[in-house]
C-alpha positions in Angstrom: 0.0 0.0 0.0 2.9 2.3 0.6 3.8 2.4 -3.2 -0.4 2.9 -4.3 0.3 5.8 -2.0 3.0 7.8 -3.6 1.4 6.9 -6.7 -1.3 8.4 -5.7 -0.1 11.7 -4.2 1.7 11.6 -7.9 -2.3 11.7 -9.4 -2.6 14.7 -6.8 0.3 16.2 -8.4 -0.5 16.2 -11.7 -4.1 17.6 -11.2 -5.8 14.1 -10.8 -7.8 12.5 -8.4 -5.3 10.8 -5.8 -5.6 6.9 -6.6 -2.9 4.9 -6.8 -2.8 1.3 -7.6 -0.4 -1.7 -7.8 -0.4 -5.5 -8.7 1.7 -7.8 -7.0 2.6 -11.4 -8.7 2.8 -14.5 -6.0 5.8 -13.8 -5.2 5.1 -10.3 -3.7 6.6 -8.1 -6.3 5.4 -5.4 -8.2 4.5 -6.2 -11.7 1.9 -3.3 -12.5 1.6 0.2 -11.1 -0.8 3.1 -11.8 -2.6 6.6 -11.0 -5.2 8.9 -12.2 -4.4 9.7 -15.6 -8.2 10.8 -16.7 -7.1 14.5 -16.7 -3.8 14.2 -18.1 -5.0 11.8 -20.8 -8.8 12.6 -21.4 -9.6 9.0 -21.2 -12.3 7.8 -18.8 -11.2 4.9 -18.6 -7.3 5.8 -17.4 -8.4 4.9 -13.5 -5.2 3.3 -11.1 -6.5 0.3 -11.8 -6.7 -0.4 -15.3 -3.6 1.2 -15.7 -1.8 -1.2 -13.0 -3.8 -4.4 -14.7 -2.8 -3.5 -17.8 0.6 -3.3 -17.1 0.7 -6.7 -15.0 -0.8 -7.7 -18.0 1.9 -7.1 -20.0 4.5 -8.1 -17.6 3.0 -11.4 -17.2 2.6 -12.0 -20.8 -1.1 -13.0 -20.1 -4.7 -11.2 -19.1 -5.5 -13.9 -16.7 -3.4 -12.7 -13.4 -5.1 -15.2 -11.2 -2.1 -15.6 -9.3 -1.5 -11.6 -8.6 -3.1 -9.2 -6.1 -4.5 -5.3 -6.4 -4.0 -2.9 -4.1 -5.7 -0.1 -4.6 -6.3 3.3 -2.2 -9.7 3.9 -3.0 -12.4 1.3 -3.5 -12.6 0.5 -7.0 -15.4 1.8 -9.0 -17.5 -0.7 -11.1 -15.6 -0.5 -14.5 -12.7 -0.9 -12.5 -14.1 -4.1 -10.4 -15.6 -5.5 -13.8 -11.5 -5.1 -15.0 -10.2 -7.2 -12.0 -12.8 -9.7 -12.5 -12.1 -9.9 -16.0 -8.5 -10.3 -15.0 -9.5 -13.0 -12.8 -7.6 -11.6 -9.8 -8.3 -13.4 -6.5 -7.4 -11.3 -3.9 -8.0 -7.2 -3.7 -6.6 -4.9 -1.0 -8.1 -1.5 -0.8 -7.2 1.5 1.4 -10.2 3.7 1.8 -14.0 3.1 0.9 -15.4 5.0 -1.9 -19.0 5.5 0.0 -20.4 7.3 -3.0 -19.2 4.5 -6.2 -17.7 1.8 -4.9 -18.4 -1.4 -6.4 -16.3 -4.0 -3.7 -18.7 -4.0 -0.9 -19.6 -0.8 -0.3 -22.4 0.4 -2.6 -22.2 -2.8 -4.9 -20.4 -5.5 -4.3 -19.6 -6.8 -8.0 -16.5 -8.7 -7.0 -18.6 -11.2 -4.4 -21.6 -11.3 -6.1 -22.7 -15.2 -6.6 -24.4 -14.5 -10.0 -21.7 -14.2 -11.7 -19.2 -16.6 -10.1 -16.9 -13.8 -8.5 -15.1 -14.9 -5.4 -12.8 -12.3 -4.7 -10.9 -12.0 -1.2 -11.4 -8.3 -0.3 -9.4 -7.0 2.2 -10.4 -3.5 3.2 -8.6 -0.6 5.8 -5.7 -1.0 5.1 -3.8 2.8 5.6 -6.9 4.0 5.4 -6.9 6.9 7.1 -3.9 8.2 4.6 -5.7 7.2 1.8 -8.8 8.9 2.7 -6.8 12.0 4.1 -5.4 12.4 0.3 -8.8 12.4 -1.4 -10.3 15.0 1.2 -7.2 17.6 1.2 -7.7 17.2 -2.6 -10.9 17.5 -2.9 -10.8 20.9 -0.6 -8.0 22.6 -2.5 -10.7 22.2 -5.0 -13.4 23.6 -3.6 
């Protein structure tokens, strides 16, 4: 979680909206890291998320990371929980709960939902408070 966060004070930096994500492979490394890059790129899709997953993806040499874990700062969104399903990642860690979109337990809960099969281990709090604390001083520089 340490690295989502700088990645993610990195978003802040660059006039995004501080997320920050990074997949780890089995072995605990990191294979895929990512921020915010909506702004910068005018792409909605350019969340932490996709960005990390795609370059796991890459890294790995396949889409299916069913071996690899997210960690993410905020609570991923439902594109961005669709993604990790479709990446078939097992295991998701998130720092802060996104209360008003989030899609892994909070208002949805897409990743655990026994329609579709998904069974992925969510772990939640992890530095939360630091996560949470860069999305509110954001948020009110903005304002």
């Amino acid at each position: 979680m340490g690295r989502a966060l700088e990645l993610a004070a990195e978003a802040a930096r660059v006039g995004d909206v501080p997320v920050g994500a990074v997949v780890l492979d089995a072995a605990g490394a990191i294979v895929g890291e990512g921020f915010n890059r909506r702004e910068a790129t005018s792409d909605p899709t350019a969340h932490a998320e996709v960005l990390a997953l795609r370059e796991a993806a890459t890294a790995s040499g396949s889409w299916r990371l069913d071996d690899h874990t997210l960690v993410v700062t905020l609570e991923p969104c439902l594109m961005c929980a669709g993604a990790l399903l479709a990446a078939r990642i097992p295991r998701l860690v998130i720092g802060a709960w996104d209360e008003k979109a989030g899609a892994t337990g909070s208002q949805w809960d897409v990743v655990r939902d026994a329609r579709i099969g998904a069974r992925v281990e969510v772990v939640s709090g992890v530095r939360a408070q630091e996560s949470a604390a860069l999305l509110q001083q954001f948020f009110a520089r903005r304002r």
